[in-house]
C-alpha positions in Angstrom: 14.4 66.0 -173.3 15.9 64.7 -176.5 18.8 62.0 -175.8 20.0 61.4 -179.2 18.5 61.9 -183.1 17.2 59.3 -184.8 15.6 60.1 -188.3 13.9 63.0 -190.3 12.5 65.1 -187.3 12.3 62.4 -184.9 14.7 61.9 -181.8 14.8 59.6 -178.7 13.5 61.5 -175.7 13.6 60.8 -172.2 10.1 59.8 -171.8 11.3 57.1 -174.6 13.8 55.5 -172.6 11.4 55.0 -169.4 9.4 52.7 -171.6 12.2 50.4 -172.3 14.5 49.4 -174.6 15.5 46.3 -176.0 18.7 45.3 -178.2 19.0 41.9 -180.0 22.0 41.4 -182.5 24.1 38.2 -183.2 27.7 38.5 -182.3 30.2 40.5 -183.5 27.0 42.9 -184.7 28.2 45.9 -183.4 25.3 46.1 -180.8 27.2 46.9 -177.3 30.2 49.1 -179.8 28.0 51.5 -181.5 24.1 51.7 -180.4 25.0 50.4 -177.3 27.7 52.8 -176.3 26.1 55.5 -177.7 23.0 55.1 -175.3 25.2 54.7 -172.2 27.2 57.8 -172.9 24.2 60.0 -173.6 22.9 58.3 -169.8 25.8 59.7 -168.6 26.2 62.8 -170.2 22.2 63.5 -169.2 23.0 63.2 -165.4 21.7 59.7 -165.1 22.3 57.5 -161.9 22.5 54.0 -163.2 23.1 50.0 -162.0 25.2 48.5 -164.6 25.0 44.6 -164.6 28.7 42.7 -165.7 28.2 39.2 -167.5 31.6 39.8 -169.7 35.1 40.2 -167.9 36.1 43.9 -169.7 32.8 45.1 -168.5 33.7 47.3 -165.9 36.9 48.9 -167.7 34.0 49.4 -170.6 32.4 51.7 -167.7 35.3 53.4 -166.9 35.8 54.3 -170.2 32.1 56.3 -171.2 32.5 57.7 -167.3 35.6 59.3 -167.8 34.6 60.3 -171.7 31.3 61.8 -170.3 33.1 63.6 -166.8 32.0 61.2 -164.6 34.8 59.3 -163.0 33.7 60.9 -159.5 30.1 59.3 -159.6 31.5 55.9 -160.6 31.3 53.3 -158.4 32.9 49.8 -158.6 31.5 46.9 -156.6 33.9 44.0 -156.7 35.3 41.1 -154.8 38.1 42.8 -153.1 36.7 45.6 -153.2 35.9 48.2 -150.2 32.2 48.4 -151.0 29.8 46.4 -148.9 26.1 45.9 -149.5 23.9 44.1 -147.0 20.7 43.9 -149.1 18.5 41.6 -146.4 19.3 44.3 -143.7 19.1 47.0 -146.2 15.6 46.2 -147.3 14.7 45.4 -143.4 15.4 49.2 -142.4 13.6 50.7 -145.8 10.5 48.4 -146.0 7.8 49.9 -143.5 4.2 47.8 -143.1 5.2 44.5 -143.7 8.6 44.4 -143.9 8.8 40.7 -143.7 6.7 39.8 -146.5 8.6 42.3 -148.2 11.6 40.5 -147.6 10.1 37.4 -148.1 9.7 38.2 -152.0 12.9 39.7 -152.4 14.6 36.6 -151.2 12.2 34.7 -153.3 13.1 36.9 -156.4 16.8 36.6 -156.2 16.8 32.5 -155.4 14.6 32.2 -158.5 17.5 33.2 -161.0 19.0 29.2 -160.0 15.8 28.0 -161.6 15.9 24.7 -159.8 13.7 22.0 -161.7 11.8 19.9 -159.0 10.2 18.0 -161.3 6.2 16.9 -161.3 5.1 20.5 -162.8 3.1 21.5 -159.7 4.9 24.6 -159.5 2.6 26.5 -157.2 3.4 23.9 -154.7 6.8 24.3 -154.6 6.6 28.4 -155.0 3.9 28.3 -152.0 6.1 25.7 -149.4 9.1 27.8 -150.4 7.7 30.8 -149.0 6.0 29.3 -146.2 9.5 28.1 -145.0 11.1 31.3 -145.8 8.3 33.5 -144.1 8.1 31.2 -140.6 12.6 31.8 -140.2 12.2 35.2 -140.7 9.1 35.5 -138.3 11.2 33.1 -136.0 14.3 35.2 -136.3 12.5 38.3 -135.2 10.6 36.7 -131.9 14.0 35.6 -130.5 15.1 39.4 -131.4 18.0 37.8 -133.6 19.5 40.0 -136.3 18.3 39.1 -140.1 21.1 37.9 -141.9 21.6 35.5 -144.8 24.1 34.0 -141.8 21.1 33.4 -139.7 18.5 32.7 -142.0 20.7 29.8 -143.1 21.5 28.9 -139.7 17.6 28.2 -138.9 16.6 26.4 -141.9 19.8 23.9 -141.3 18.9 23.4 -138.0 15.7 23.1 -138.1 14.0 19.6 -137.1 13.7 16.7 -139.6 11.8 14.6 -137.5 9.1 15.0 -134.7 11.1 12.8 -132.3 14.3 15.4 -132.2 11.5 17.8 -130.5 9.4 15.0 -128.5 11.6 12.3 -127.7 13.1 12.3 -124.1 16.9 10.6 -124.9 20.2 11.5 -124.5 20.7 11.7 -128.6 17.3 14.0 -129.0 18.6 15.9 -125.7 21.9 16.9 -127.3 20.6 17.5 -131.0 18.1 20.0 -129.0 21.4 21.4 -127.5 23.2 22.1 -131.0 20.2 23.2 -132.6 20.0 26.8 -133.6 16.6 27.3 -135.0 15.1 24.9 -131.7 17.3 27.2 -129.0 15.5 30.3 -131.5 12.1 28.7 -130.4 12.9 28.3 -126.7 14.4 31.9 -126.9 11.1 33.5 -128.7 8.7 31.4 -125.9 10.4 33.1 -122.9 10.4 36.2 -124.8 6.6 36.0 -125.6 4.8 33.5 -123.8 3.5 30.0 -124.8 0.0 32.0 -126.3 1.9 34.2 -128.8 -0.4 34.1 -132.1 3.0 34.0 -134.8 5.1 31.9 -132.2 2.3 29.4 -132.5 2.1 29.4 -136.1 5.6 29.4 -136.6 6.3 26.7 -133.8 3.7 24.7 -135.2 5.5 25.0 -139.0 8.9 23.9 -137.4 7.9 20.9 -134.9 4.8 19.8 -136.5 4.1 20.6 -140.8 7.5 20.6 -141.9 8.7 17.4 -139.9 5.8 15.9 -141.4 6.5 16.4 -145.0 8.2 13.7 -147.2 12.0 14.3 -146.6 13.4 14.2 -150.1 10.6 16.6 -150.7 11.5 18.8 -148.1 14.7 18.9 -149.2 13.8 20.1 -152.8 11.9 22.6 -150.8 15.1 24.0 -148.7 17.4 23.6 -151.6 16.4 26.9 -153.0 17.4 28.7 -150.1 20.6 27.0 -148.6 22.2 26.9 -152.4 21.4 30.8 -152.1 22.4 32.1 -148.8 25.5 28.8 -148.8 26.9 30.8 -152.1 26.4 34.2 -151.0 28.1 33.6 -147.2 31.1 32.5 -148.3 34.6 34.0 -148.4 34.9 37.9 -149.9 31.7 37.3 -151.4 30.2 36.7 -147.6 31.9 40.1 -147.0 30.3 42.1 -149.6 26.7 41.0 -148.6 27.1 39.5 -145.5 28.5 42.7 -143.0 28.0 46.4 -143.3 26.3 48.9 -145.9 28.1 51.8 -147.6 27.1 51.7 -150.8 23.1 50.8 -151.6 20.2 51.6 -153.9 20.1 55.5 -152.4 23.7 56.2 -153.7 22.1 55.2 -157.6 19.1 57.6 -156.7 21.8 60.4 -156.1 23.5 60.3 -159.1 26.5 57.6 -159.0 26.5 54.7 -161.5 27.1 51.5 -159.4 29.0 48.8 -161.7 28.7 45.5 -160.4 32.5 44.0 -161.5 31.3 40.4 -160.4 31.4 38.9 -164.1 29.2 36.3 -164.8 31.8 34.8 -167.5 34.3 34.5 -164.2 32.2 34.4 -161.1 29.5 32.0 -162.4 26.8 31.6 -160.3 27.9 34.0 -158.0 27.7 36.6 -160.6 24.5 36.1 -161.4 22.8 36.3 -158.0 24.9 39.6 -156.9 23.5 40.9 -160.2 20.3 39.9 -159.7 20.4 41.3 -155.5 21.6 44.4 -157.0 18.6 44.4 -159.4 15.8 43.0 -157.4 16.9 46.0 -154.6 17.3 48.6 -156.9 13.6 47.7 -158.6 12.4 48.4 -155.0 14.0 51.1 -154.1 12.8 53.1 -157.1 9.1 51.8 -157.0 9.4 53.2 -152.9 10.1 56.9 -154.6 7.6 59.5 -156.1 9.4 60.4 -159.4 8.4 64.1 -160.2 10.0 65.3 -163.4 12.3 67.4 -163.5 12.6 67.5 -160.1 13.5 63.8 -159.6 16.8 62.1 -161.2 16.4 59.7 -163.8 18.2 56.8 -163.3 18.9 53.1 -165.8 19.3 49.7 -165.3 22.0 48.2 -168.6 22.3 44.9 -168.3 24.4 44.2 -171.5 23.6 39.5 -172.4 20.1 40.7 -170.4 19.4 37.0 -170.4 21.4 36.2 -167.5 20.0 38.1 -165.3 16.7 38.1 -165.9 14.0 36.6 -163.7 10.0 36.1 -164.2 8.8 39.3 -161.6 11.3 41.6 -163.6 8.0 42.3 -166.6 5.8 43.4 -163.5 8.0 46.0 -162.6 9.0 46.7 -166.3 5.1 47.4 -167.0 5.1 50.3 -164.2 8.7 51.7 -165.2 8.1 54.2 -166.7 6.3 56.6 -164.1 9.1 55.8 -161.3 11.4 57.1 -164.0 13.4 53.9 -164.7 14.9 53.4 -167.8 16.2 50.0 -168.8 18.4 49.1 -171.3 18.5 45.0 -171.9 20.8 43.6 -174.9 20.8 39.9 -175.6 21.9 38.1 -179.0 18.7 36.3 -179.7 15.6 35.1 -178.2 15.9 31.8 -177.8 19.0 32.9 -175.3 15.4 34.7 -172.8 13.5 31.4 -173.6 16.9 28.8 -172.4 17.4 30.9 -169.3 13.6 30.8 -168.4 13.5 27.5 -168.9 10.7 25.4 -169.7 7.1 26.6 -170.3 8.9 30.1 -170.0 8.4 31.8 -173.6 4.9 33.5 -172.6 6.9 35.4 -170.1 9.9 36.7 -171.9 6.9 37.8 -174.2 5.6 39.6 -171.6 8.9 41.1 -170.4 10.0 42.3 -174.1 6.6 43.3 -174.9 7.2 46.2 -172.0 10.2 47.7 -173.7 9.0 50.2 -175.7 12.1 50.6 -178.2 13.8 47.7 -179.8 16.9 48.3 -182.1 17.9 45.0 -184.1 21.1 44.6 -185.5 22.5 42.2 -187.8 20.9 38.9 -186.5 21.0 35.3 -188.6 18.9 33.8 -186.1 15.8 32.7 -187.6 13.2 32.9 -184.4 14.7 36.0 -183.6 14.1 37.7 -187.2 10.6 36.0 -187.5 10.0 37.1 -183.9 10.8 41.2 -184.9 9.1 41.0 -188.4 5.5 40.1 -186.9 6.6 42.5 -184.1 6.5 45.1 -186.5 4.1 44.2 -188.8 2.5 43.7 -191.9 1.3 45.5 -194.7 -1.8 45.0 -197.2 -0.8 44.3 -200.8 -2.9 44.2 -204.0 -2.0 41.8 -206.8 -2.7 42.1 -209.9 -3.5 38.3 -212.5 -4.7 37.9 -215.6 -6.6 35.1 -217.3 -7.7 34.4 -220.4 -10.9 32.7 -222.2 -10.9 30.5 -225.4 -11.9 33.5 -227.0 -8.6 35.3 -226.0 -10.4 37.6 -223.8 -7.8 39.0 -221.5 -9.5 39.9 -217.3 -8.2 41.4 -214.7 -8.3 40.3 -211.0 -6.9 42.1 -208.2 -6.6 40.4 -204.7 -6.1 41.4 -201.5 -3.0 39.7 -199.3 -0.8 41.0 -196.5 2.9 40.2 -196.5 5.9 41.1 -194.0 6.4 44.9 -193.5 9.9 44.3 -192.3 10.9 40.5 -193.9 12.9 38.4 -191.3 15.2 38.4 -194.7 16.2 42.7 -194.0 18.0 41.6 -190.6 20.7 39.6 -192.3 22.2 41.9 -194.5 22.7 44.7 -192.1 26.1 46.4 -191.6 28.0 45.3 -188.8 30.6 47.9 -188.4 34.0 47.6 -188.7 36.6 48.9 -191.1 35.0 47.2 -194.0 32.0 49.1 -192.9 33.8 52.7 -192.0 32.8 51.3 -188.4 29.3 52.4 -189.0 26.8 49.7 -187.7 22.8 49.5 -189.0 20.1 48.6 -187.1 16.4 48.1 -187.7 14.5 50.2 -185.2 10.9 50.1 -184.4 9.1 52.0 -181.8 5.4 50.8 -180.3 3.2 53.5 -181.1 5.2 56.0 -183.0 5.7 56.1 -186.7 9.1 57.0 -189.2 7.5 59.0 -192.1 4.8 57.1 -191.8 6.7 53.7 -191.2 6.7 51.6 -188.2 10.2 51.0 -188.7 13.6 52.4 -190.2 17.1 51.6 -190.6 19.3 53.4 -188.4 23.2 54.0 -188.5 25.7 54.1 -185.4 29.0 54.9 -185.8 31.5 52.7 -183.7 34.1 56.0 -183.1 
């Protein structure tokens, strides 16, 4: 199914947009106002269903705009602070995940923390990753043999409360008595023990993690350890944002599987830090709700992920699912200014795996860009070509030879991305963009200049 013309004979199809497609243009280049909006609106137009991630304030009215122009103010679906629409990801994926459904929700909790990118220092980072799962996996086990609901109030609750030092489980005295008292994740234990019995294999383990491994570790080290967690579930259980995640479900990943375009209207620009992890919920649930489904074209609906300054939402685990995208019948659209905005929000040693994320988008459209990693970045993307040239010499005798010699030089020079229109009424609002396409070829090119019109 084409979704919009591009040159000569050639048009972006469907198929296209399920590999991927990134957008890189400076500011003010016209990408979110012409290619951009062009994209969305043929999403729309083509029946899409669609998770639309907000890092700028006029976002959502943005949204409202290409749903009403493309008839489909009825599928929209605005999820804001305030708002009426409630999503309870942890118990969401709890009733969807069969076999497994902890470890399940062990990784999506991992997933969404990892967006704070804290910096613990020392570089072990399989330590950190490994103990961070190991105390996230024994609450959840411990929540579900005291038959306790699975909440990001709960799962807070048992990681606060748990012990910090063997003698607040051992020690016989008034003050280890009535810290035993308060103590929600030890009354959790107690609760589990009469429910199962002393021998229970996982209350066991998990005991033994609580009163034994983790009183034992070094305490500012422990605390590194929890951080990840309390900073995530403390931010997401507060005020209306505690309502939105924190209660009941009427709007999930199903209703973007049906058809409606869910438009998270928790700017990052506003919202901070809260913006980003709502976003990045929203993502990380949506990536497993499609990868659940058997997409069977045309049977099955389509449906995107647009996440407009990608950068800010991205996480390491988003290029695995990126790599498989295409046959669960995801197609995601991620615009950033430059490169070095993926390789900042990755953080350090983190460049090998924006490489891996942008090298699964099949599509990338460059606008005008004067950032020099990013253009040098896209001209090797694209390629070279092999050039033969030509020099002469001469002998004392004035004999003139010839010499030709073989060299290879930019197919697409890092020079091309500077000069490109940027729309506007100097430009009779027509933006140009450099588009390249893995695989495919332009009459004969890997690449071509493109126009989009900004009306």
């Amino acid at each position: 199914m084409p979704l919009f013309w591009l040159v000569g004979k050639d048009y972006w199809r469907l198929r296209d947009s399920l590999e991927g497609l990134a957008i890189f243009g400076a500011q003010g280049s016209g990408k979110t106002s012409s290619s951009g909006r062009l994209i969305a609106k043929r999403f729309l137009a083509a029946g899409f269903g669609g998770l639309v991630c907000c890092a700028k304030q006029d976002e959502a009215d943005l949204w409202r705009r290409y749903l009403k122009e493309t008839a489909r103010e009825d599928d929209g679906r605005f999820f804001s602070v305030g708002g009426d629409l409630r999503f309870n990801f942890i118990d969401y994926e709890s009733k969807t995940s069969d076999v497994g459904f902890v470890e399940n929700l062990v990784q999506l909790l991992t997933d969404v923390a990892s967006i704070r990118r804290p910096d613990p220092g020392g570089g072990n980072q399989e330590f950190w990753r490994a103990e961070r799962r190991k105390l996230l996996l024994n609450t959840l086990t411990l929540l579900l043999l005291a038959g306790e609901p699975i909440e990001i109030d709960s799962i807070y609750g048992v990681i606060d409360s748990s012990p910090q030092t063997g003698e607040q489980v051992a020690k016989d005295d008034e003050e280890n008595r009535e810290w035993r008292k308060r103590s929600y994740c030890y009354g959790l234990l107690v609760e589990a023990q009469q429910r199962h019995g002393v021998n229970h294999r996982e209350l066991q383990i998990t005991g033994h993690y609580f009163c034994k491994e983790r009183v034992a570790i070094h305490a500012p080290t422990r605390s590194t350890i929890e951080s990840e967690f309390t900073g995530l579930f403390d931010t997401l259980r507060r005020g209306k944002v505690g309502e939105l995640f924190g209660t009941t479900t009427n709007l999930s990943p199903a209703d973007i599987l049906d058809g409606r375009v869910v438009v998270i209207d928790i700017p990052v620009d506003v919202w901070r830090e809260v913006g980003q992890l709502s976003q990045v919920a929203w993502i990380q649930s949506l990536m497993r709700a499609v990868d659940r489904r058997a997409y069977r074209p045309p049977a099955t609906r389509p449906v995107f992920l647009w996440a407009d300054e990608a950068h800010r939402f991205s996480i390491p685990v988003d290029a695995e699912f990126q790599s498989g995208a295409r046959s669960k019948g995801l197609a995601a659209v991620r615009i950033s200014q430059n490169l070095p905005g993926y390789y900042d929000a990755y953080g350090r040693d983190g460049k090998h795996k924006v490489e891996q994320l942008l090298g699964c988008h099949g599509t990338k459209i460059f606008h005008r860009n004067d950032d020099p990693v990013t253009n040098e970045w896209a001209s090797k993307l694209i390629a070279s070509d092999v050039i033969y040239k030509a020099s002469l010499s001469s002998s004392t005798f004035a004999t003139l030879n010839t010499s030709l010699a073989e060299h290879e030089e930019a197919s697409c020079s890092p020079r091309m991305f500077l000069g490109l229109k940027n729309g506007g009424r100097s430009n009779k609002y027509v933006t140009e963009a450099i588009i390249t396409q893995s695989g495919r070829l332009f009459a004969g090119d890997r690449w071509f200049i493109g126009e989009f019109s900004q009306k």
